[in-house]
VMD Tcl script that builds the backbone (N, CA, C; Angstrom):
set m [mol new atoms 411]
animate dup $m
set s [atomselect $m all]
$s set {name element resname resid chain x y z} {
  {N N UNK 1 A 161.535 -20.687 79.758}
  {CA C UNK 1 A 161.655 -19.291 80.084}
  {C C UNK 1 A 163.128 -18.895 80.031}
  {N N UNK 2 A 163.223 -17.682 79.250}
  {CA C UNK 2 A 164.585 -17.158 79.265}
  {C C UNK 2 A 165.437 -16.556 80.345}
  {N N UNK 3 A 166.204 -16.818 80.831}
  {CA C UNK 3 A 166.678 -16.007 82.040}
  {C C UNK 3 A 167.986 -14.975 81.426}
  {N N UNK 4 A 167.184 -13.552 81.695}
  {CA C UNK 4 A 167.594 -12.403 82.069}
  {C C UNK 4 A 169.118 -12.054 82.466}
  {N N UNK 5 A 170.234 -11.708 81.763}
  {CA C UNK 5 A 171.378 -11.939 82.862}
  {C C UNK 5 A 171.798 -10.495 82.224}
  {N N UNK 6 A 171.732 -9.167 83.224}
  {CA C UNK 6 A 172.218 -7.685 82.987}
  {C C UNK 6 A 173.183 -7.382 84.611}
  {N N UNK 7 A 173.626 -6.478 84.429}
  {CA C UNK 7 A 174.226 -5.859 85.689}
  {C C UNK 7 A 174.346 -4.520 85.296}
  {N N UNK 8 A 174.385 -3.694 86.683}
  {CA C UNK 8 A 174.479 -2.421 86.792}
  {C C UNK 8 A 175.619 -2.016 87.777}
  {N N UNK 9 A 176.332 -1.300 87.728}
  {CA C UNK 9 A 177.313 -0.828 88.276}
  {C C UNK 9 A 177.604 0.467 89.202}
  {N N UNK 10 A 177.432 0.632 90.251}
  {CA C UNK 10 A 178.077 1.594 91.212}
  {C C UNK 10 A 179.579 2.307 90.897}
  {N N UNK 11 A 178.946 3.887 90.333}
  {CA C UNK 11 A 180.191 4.351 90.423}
  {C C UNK 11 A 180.772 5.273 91.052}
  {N N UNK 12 A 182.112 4.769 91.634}
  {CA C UNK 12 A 182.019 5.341 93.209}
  {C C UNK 12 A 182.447 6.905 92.909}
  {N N UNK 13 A 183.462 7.254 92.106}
  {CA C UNK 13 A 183.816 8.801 92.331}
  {C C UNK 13 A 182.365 9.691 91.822}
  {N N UNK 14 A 181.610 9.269 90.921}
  {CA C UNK 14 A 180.018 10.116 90.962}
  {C C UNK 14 A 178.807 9.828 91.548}
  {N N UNK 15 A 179.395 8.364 92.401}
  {CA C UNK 15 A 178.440 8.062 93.332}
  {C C UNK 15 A 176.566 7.865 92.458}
  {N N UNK 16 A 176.855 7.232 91.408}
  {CA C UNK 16 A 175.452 7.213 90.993}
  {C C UNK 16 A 175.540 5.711 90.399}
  {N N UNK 17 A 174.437 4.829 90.088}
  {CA C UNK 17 A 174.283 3.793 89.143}
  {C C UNK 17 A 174.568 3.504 87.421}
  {N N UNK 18 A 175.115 3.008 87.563}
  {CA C UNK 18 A 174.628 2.600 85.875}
  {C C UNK 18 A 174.726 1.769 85.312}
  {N N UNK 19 A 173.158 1.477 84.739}
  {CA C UNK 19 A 172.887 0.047 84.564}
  {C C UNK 19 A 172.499 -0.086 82.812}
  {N N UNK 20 A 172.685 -1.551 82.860}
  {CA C UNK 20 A 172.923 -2.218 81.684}
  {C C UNK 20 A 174.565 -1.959 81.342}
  {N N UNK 21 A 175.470 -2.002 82.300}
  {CA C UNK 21 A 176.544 -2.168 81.496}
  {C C UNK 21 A 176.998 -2.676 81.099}
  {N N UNK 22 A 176.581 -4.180 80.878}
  {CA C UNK 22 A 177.059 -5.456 80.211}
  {C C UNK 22 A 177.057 -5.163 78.772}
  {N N UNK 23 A 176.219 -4.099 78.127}
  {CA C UNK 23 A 176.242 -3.677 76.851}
  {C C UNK 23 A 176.932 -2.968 76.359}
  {N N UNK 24 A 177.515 -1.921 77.291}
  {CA C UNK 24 A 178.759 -1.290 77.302}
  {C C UNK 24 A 179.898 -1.880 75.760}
  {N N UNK 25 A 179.798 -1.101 74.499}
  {CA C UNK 25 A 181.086 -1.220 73.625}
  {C C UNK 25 A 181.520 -0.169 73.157}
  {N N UNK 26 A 181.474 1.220 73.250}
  {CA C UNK 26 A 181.866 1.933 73.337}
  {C C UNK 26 A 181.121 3.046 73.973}
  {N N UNK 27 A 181.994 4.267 74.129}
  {CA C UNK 27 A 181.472 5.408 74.892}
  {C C UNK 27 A 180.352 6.061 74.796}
  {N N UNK 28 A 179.718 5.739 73.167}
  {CA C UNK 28 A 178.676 6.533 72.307}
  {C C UNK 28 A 177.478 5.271 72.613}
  {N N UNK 29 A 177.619 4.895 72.708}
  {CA C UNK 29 A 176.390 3.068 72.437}
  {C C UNK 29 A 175.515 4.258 72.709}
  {N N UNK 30 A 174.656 4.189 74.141}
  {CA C UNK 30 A 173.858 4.456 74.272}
  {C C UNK 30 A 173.120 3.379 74.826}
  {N N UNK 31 A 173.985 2.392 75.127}
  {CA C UNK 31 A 173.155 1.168 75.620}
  {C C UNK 31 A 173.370 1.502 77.195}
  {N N UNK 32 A 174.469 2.210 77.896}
  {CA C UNK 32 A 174.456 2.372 79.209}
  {C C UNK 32 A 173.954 3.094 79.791}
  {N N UNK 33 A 172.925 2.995 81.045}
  {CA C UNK 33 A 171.955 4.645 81.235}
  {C C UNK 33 A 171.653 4.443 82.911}
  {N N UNK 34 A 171.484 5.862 83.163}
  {CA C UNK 34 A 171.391 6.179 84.249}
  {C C UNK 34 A 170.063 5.525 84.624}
  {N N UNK 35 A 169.482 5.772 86.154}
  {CA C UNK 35 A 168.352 4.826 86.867}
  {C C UNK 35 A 166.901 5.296 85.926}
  {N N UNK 36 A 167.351 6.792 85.709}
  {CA C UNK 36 A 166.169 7.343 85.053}
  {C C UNK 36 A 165.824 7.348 83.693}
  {N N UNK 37 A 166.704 6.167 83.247}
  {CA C UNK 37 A 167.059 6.234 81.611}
  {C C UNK 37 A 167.531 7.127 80.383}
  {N N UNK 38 A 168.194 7.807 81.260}
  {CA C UNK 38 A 168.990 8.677 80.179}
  {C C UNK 38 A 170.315 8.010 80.018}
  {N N UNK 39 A 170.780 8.152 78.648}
  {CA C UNK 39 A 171.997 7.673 78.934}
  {C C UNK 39 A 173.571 7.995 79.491}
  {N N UNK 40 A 173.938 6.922 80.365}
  {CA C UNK 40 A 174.677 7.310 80.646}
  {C C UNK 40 A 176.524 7.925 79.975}
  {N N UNK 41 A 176.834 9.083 81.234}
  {CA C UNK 41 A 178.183 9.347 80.345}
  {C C UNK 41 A 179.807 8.319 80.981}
  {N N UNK 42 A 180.266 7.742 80.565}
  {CA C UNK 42 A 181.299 6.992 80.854}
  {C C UNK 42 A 182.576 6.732 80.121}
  {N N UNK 43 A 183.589 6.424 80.590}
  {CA C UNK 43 A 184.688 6.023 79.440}
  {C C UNK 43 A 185.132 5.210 79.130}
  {N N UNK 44 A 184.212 3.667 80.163}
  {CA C UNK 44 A 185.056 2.570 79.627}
  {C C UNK 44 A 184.243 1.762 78.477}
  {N N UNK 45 A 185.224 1.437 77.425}
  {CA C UNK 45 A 184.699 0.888 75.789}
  {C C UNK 45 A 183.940 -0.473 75.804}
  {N N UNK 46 A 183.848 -1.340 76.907}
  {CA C UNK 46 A 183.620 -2.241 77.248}
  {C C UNK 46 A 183.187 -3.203 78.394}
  {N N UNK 47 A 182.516 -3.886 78.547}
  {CA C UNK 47 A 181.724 -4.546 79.626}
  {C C UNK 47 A 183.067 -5.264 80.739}
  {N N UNK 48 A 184.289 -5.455 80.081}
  {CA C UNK 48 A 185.052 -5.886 80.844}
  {C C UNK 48 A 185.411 -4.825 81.697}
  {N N UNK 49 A 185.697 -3.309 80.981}
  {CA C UNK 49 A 186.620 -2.532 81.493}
  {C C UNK 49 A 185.720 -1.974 82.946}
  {N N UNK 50 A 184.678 -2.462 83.256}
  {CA C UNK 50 A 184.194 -2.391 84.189}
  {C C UNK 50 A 184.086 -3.052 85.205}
  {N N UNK 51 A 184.199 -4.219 84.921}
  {CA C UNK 51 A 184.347 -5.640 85.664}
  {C C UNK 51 A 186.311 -5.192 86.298}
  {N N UNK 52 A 186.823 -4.952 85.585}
  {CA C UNK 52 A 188.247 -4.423 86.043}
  {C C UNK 52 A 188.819 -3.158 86.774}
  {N N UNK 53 A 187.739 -2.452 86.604}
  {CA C UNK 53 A 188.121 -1.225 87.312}
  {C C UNK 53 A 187.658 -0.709 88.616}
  {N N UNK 54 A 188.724 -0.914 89.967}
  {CA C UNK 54 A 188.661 -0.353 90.513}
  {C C UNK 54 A 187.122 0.808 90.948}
  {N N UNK 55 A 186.946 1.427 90.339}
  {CA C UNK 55 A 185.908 2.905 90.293}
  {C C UNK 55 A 184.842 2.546 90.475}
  {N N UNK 56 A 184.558 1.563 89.766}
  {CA C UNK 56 A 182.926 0.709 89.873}
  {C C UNK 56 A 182.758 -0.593 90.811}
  {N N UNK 57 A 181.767 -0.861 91.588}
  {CA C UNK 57 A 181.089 -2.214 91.960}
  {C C UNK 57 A 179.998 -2.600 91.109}
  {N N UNK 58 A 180.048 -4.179 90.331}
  {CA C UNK 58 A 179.281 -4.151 89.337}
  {C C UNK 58 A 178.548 -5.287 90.551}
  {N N UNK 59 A 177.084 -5.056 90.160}
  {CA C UNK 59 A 175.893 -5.961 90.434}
  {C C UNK 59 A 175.103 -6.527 89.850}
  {N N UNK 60 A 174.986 -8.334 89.496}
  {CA C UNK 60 A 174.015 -8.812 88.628}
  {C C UNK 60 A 172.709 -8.625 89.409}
  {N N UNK 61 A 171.624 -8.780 88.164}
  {CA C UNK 61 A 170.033 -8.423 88.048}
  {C C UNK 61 A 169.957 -10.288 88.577}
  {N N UNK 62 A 169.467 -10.356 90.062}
  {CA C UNK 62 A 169.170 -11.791 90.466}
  {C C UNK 62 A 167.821 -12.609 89.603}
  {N N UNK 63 A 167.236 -11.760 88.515}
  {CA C UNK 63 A 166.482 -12.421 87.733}
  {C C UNK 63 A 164.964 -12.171 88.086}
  {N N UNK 64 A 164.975 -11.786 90.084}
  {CA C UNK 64 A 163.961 -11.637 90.716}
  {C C UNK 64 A 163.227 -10.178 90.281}
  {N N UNK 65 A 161.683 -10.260 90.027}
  {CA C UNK 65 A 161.447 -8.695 90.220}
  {C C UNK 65 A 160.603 -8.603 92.632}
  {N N UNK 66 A 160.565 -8.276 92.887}
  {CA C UNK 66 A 160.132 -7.580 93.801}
  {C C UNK 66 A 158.414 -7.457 93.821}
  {N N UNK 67 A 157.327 -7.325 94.963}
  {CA C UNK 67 A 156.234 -7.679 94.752}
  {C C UNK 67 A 155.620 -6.227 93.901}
  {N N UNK 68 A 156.535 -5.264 93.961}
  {CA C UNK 68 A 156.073 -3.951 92.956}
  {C C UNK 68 A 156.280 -4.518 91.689}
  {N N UNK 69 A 157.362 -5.332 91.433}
  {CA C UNK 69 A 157.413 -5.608 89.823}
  {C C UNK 69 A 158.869 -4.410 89.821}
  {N N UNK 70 A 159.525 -4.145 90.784}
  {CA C UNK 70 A 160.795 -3.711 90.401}
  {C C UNK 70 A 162.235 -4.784 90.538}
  {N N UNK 71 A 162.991 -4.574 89.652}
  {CA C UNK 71 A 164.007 -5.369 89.339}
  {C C UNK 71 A 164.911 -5.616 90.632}
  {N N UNK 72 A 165.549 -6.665 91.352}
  {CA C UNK 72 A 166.221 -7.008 92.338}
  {C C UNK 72 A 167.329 -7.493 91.968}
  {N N UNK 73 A 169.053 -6.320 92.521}
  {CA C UNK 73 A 169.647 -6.302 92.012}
  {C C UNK 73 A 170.640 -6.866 93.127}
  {N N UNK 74 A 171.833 -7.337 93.098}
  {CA C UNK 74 A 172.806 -7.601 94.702}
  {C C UNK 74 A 172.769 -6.340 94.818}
  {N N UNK 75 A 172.892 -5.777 96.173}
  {CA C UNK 75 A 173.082 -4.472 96.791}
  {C C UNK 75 A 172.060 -3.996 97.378}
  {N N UNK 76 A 170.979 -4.452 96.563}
  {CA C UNK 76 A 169.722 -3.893 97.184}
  {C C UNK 76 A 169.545 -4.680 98.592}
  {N N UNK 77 A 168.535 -3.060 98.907}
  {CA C UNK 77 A 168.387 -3.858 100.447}
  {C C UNK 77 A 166.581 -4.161 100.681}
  {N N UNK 78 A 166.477 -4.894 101.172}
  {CA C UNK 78 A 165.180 -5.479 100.732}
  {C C UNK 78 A 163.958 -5.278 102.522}
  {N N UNK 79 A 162.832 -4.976 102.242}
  {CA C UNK 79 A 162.230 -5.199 103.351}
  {C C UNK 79 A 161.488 -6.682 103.138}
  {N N UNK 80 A 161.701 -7.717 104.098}
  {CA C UNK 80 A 161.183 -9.400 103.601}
  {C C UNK 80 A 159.815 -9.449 103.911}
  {N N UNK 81 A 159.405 -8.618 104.368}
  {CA C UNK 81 A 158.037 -8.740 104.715}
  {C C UNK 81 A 157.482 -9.721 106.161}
  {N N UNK 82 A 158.747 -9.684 106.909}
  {CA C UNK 82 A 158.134 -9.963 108.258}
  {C C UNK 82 A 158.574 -8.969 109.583}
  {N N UNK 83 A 158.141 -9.216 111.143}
  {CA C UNK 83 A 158.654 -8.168 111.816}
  {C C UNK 83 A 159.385 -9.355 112.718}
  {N N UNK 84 A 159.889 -8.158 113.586}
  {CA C UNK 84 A 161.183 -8.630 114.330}
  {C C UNK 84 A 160.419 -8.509 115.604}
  {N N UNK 85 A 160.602 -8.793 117.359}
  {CA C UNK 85 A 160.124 -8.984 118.153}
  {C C UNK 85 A 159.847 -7.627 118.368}
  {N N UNK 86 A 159.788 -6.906 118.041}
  {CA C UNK 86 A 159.907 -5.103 118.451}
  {C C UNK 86 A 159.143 -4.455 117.827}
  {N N UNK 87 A 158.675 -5.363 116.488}
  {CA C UNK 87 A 157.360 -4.706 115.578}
  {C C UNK 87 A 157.756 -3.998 114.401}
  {N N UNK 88 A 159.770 -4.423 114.386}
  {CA C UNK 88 A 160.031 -3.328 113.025}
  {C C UNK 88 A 160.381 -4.336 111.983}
  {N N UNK 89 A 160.589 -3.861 111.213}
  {CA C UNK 89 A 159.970 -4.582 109.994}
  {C C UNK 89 A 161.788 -5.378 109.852}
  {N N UNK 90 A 161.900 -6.739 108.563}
  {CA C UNK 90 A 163.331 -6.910 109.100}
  {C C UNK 90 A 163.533 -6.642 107.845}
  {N N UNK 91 A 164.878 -6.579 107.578}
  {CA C UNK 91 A 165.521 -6.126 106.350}
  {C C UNK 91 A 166.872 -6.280 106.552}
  {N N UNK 92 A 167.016 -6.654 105.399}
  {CA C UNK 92 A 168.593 -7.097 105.001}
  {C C UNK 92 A 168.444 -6.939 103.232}
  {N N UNK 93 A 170.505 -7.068 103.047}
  {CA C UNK 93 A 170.802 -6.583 101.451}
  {C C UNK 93 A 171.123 -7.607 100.607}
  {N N UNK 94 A 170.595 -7.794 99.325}
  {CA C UNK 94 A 170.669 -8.748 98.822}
  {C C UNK 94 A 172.271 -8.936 98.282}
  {N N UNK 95 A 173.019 -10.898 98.628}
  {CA C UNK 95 A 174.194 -10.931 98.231}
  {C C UNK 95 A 173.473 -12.320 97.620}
  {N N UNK 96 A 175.116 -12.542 96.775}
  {CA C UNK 96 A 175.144 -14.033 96.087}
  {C C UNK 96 A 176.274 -14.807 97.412}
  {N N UNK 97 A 175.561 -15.946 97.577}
  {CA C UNK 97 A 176.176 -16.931 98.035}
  {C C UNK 97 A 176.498 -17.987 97.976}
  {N N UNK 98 A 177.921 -18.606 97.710}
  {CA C UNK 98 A 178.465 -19.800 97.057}
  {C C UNK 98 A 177.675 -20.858 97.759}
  {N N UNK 99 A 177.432 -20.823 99.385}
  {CA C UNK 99 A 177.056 -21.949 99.545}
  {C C UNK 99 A 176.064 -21.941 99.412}
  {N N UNK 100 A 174.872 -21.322 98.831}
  {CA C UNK 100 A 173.745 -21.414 98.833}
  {C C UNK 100 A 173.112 -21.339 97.326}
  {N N UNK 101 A 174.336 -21.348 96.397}
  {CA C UNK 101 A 174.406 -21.297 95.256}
  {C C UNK 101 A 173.303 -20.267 94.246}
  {N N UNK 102 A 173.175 -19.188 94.972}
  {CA C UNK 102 A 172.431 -18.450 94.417}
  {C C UNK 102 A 172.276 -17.119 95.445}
  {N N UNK 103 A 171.361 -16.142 95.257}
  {CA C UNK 103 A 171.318 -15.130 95.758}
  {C C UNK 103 A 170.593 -14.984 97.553}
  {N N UNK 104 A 171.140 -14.670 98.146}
  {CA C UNK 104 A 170.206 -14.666 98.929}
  {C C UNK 104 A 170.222 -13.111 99.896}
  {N N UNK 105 A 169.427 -13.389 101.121}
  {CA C UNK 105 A 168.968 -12.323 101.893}
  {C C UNK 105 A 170.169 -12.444 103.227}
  {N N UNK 106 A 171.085 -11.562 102.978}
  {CA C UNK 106 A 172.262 -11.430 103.992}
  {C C UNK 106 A 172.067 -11.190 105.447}
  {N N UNK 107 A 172.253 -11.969 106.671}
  {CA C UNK 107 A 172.165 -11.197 108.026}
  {C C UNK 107 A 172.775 -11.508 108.678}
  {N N UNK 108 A 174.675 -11.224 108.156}
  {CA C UNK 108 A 175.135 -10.572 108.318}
  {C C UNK 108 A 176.819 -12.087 108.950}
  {N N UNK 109 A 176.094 -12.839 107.631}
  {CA C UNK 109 A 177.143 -14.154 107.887}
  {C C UNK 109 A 176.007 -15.351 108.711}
  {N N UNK 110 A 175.118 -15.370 108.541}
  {CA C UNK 110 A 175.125 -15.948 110.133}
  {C C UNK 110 A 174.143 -16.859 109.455}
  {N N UNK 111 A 174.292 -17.597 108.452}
  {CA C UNK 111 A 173.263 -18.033 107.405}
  {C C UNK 111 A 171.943 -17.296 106.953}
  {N N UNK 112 A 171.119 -18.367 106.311}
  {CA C UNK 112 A 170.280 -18.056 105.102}
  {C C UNK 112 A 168.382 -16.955 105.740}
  {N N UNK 113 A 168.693 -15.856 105.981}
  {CA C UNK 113 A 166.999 -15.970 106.488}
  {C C UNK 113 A 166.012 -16.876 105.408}
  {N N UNK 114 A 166.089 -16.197 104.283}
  {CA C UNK 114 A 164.904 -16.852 103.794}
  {C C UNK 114 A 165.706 -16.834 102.180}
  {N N UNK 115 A 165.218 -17.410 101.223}
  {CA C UNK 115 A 165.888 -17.429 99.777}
  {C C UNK 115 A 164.821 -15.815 99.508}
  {N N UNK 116 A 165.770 -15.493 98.096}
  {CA C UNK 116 A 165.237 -14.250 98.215}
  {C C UNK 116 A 163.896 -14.890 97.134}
  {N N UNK 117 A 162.821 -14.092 96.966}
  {CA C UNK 117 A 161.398 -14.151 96.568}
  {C C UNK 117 A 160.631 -12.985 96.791}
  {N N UNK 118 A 159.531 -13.031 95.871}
  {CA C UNK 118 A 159.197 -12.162 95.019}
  {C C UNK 118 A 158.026 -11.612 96.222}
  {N N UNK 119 A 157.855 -11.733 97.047}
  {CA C UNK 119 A 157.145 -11.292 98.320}
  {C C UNK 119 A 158.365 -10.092 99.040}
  {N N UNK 120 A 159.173 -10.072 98.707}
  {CA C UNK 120 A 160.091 -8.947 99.358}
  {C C UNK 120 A 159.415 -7.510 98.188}
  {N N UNK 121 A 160.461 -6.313 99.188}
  {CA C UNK 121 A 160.351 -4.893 98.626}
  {C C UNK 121 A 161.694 -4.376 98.713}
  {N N UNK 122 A 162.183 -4.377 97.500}
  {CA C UNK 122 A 162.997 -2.906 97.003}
  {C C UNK 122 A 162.522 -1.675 98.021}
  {N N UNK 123 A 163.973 -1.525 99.480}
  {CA C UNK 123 A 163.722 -0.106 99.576}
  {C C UNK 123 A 164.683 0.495 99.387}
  {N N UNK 124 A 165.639 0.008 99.120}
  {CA C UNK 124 A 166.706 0.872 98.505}
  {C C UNK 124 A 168.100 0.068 98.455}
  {N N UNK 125 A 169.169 0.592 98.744}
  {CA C UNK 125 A 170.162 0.199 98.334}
  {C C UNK 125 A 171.437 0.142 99.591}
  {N N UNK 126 A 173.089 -0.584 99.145}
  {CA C UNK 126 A 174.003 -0.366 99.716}
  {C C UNK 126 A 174.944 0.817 100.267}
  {N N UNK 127 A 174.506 1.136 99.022}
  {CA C UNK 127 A 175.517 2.676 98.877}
  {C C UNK 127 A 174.678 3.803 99.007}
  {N N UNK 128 A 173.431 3.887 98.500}
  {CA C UNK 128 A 172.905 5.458 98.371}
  {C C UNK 128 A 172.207 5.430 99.656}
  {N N UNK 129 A 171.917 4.606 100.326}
  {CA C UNK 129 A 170.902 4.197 101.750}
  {C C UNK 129 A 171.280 3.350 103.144}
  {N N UNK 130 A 172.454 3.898 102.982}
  {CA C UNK 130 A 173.285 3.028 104.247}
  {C C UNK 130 A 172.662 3.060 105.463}
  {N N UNK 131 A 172.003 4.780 105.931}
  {CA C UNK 131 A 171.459 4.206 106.959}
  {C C UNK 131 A 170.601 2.956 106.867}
  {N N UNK 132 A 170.210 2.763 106.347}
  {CA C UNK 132 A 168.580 1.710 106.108}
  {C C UNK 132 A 169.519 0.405 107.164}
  {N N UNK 133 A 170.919 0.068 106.708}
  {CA C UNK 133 A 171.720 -1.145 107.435}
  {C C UNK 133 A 171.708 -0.791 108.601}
  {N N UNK 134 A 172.057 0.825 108.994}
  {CA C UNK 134 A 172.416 1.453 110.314}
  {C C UNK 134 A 171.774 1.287 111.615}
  {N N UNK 135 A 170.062 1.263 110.778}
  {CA C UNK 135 A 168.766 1.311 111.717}
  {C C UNK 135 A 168.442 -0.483 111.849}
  {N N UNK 136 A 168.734 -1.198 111.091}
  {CA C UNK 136 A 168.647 -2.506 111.046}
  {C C UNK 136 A 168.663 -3.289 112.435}
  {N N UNK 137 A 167.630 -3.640 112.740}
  {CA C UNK 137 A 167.183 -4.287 114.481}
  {C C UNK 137 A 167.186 -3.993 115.213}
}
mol reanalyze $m
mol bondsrecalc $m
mol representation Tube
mol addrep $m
């Protein structure tokens, strides 16, 4: 099986996504596009100039899809599908971690809840859904 390796990028002064920018070679491609698949408008000529700039946080595609079958990206924040003593559901955002050599479910330093897997849900994100961290336990 082939493994998948794309990223999408947070850009902070328009505050929106845009993904596939690893394809990113010039301004016209048409390979870079917004969440809704249009393509996106940008100025950097290249997959590096994103990886370098300041403006953007780029996020790899952890390979995982989600039990909808949506793509699981770092940033996202995930509901794991268990509850907490209080009956609310737990959730944390997906990071990569050296010592765990792969992606996992963040809470908050304090090691591993669970490896991330395909029993979690995409509910949203770092940046566009902060409360979601706010309300967290």
């Amino acid at each position: 099986m082939k493994r998948e390796i794309k990223f999408r990028a947070w850009d902070k002064v328009h505050e929106c996504y845009l993904y596939d920018v690893q394809g990113a070679y010039d301004t016209l491609s048409g390979h870079v596009k917004y969440g809704d698949g249009e393509n996106a408008c940008y100025d950097e000529d290249c997959f590096g100039n994103f990886l370098d700039n300041d403006r953007y946080v780029v996020e790899q595609f952890t390979g995982i899809h989600d039990k909808n079958g949506r793509e699981i990206y770092e940033g996202d924040v995930l509901d794991i599908g268990l509850r907490n003593q209080d009956g609310k559901p737990v959730i944390a955002p997906v990071s990569y971690a050296t010592y765990a050599a792969g992606y996992v479910l963040d809470n908050g330093g304090n090691g591993i809840w669970q490896r991330l897997t395909e029993d979690c849900e995409v509910i949203g994100n770092i940046f566009e859904d902060k409360q979601l961290l706010d309300k967290k336990q």
